[in-house]
N, C-alpha and C positions, 0 to 999 in steps of 0.2 A: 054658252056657259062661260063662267070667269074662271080664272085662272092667276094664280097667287104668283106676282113675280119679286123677283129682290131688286130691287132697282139702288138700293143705297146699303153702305155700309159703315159700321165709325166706331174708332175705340178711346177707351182711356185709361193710363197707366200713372197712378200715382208718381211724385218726383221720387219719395225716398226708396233708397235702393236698400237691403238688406239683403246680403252674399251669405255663406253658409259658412266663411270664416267668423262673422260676425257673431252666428249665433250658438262660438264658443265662449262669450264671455255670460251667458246665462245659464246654457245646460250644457252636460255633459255629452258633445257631440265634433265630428269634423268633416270636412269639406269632404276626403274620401269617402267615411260612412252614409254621409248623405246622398252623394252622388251617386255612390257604385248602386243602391237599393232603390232610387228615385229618377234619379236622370237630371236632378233639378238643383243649378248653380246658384240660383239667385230668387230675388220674390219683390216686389213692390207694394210698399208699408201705407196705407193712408195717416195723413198727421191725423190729431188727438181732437182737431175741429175740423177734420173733413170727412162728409156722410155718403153714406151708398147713394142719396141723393144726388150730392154734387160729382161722383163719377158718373151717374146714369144723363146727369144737364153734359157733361165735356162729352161723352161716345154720342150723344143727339147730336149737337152741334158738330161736331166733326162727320157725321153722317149727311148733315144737313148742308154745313157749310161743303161739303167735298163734291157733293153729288146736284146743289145748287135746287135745293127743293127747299119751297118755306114752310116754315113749322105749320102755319096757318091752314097747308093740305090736308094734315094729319086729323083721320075721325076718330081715332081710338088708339088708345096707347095701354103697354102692357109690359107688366116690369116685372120679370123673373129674379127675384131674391131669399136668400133665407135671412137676409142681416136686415132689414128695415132700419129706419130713423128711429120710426116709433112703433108703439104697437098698433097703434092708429092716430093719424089716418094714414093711409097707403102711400107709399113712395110714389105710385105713381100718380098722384093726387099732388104731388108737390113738382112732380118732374113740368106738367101741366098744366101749374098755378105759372111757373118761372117763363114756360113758354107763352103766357096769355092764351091759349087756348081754350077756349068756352064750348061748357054745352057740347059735349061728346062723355063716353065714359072712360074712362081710365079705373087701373088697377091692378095688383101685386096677384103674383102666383108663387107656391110655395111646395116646389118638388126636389129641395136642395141640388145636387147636380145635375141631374136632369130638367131643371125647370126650362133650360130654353128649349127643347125640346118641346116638353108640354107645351109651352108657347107659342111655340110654329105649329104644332095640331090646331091652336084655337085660331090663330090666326086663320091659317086656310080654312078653317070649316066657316069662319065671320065672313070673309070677302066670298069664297064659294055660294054660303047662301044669300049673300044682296045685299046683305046689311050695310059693311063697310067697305069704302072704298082704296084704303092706305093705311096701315097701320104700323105704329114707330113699337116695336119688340126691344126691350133690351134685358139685360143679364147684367147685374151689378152687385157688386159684393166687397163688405168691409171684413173678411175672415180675422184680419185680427185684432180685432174686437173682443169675439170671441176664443181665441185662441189660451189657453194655457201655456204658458211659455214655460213651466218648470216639466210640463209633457214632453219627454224629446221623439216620443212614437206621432205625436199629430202638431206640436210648434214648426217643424222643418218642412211641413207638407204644405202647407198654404200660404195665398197671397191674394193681394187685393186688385180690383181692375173694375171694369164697366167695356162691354161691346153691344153692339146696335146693329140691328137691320132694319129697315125701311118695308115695306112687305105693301105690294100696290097691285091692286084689281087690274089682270091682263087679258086681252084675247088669244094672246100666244099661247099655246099648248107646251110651255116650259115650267119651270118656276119649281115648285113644291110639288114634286110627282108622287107622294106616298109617306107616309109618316107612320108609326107606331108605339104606342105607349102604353107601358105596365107597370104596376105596383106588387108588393107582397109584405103583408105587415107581420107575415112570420118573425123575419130576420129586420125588426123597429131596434133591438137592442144592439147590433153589430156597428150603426153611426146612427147617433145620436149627439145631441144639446141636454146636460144635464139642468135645464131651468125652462122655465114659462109660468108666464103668466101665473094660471091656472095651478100647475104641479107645484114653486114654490115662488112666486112673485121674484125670481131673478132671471136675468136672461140665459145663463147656465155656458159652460163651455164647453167643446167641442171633445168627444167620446168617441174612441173608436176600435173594434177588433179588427186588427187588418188582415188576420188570413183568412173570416169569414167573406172581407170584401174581397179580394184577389179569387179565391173560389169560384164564386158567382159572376166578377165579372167578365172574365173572357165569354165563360159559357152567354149570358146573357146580351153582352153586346153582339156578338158574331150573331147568334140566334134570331135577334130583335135586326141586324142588317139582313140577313137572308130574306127575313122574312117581310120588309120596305121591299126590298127588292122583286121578289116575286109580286109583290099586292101591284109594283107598275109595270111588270113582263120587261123588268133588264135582269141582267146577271152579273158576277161578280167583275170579269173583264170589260163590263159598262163603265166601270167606274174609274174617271181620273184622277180622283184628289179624295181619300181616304182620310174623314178630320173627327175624329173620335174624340170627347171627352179629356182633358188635359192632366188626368190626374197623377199619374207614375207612369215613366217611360216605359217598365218593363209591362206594365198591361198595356199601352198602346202600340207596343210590337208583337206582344201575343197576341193581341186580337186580330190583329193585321196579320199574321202569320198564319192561325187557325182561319181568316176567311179567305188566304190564298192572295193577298195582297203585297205588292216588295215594297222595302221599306222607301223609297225615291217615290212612290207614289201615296205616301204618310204625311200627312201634316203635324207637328209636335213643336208647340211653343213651352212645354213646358220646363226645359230649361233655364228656360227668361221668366218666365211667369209663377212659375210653381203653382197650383191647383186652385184657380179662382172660383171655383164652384159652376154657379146659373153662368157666369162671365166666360169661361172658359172657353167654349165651341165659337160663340161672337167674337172673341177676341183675337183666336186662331184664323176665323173665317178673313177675319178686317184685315191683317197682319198677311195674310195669304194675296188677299187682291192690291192691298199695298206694294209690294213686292213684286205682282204681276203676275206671279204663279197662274191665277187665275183667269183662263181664256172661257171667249164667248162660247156659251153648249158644253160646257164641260158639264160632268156629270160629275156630283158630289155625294158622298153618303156621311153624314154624321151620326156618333152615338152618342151616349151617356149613361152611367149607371149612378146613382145615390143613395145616402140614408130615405129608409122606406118599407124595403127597396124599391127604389122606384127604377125603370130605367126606360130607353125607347130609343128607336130610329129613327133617321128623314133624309130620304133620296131628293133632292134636287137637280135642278138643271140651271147653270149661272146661263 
């Protein structure tokens, strides 16, 4: 039987910096009320011609050049975003054209925060049944694109980035031990994109109640860990490195607190990064094994919740 390992990892952060002093010259807002409610100092702006594509080409390549693997291994590639280049074709059709990669399939998933999550489900279940043997996963996102700047409930919250895993057919009994993923399209009006296609040919800006999400998500992350966890028979003292969804610090020490977790064994970039959506958990992950944080067999659990709602689990083993 195969078994999903991470063999690679790679991120990228736009150059421009935008701090939360910054963004008092648009709305009415400041570095305290941001921080004390978010956790979140700063954000990473992509310019005005640079696309979720070309972050999703920098986190391969730094996956690829770090870990010394050629694109050319790569049989499937899978690009968790809500912001695409275009409506079609897929981002990850362009990630693919850049790398010469022929004749494999590529393509976009669309579970806004939680996408990479989804993404590590299909992953493991593609290499589990035979098909492929290595797949390049990533989470890229241009949030402020869509952003509303005159919003100061959803302009302070997000930013832009691209992380990457490498995902290769093992015989080791590590890797992806358990994953979980749900939706509920009760609560589609809590975050939402006021545009598409379809509803009014614009791409729409970014919508959101946030004490519907705060609600739902502790209950929902801690629930969706428990329950990765049990589906591989570990418990919560299994776990080394605690790397939930990057979206508000005050949920990812809830949630860490309601599963019994101390904060020293919490991953939180979200200070630097502020809520890069599908990028977030990849971005955290790279940023962790950069650092070193990350030892051989450690046991990882990541969350994530989203507009959907969608949200899900995944216990690993580095």
């Amino acid at each position: 039987m195969s078994f999903s390992e991470i063999i690679a990892y790679g991120r990228y952060l736009p150059e421009t910096l935008l701090k939360n002093e910054d963004l008092k010259k648009f709305v009415d807002t400041s570095d305290e009320w941001i921080f004390s409610r978010t956790g979140i100092k700063q954000r990473h702006i992509a310019e005005k011609k640079e696309l979720t594509s070309h972050l999703a080409i920098k986190a391969s390549e730094d996956a690829f050049n770090s870990f010394k693997i050629e694109p050319k291994e790569i049989d499937c590639i899978i690009i968790a975003t809500t912001t695409p280049d275009n409506t079609f074709p897929s981002t990850a059709s362009k990630v693919q054209n850049y790398f010469k990669i022929s004749n494999i399939p590529s393509f976009d998933i669309q579970a806004v925060c939680s996408g990479f999550i989804y993404g590590i489900q299909i992953a493991d279940a593609f290499i589990k049944s035979g098909k492929y043997k290595k797949i390049l996963l990533v989470g890229a996102e241009t949030l402020s694109k869509i952003i509303d700047w005159k919003d100061r409930r959803t302009c302070v919250l997000f930013g832009d980035g691209a992380g990457s895993l490498i995902i290769s057919s093992s015989r080791k009994k590590n890797g992806i031990l358990a994953s979980k993923i749900y939706s509920d399209g009760e609560w589609i009006d809590s975050l939402y994109a006021d545009g598409g296609p379809s509803l009014n040919q614009k791409v729409g800006k970014i919508r959101m109640v946030g004490q519907d999400i705060f609600k739902h998500a502790v209950k929902k992350l801690s629930e969706s860990t428990e329950q990765a966890l049990t589906q591989c028979d570990l418990s919560v003292k299994d776990i080394n490195w605690f790397i939930p969804h990057q979206a508000n610090q005050r949920i990812i020490l809830s949630t860490a607190k309601k599963l019994g977790i101390s904060e020293e064994k919490t991953i939180s970039t979200v200070k630097f990064h502020a809520n890069t959506s599908a990028a977030s958990i990849p971005l955290a992950m790279a940023s962790a094994h950069k650092s070193g944080k990350l030892k051989k067999n450690d046991i990882l659990a990541l969350c994530a919740i989203g507009g959907g709602l969608t949200w899900g689990s995944c216990i690993l083993r580095v």
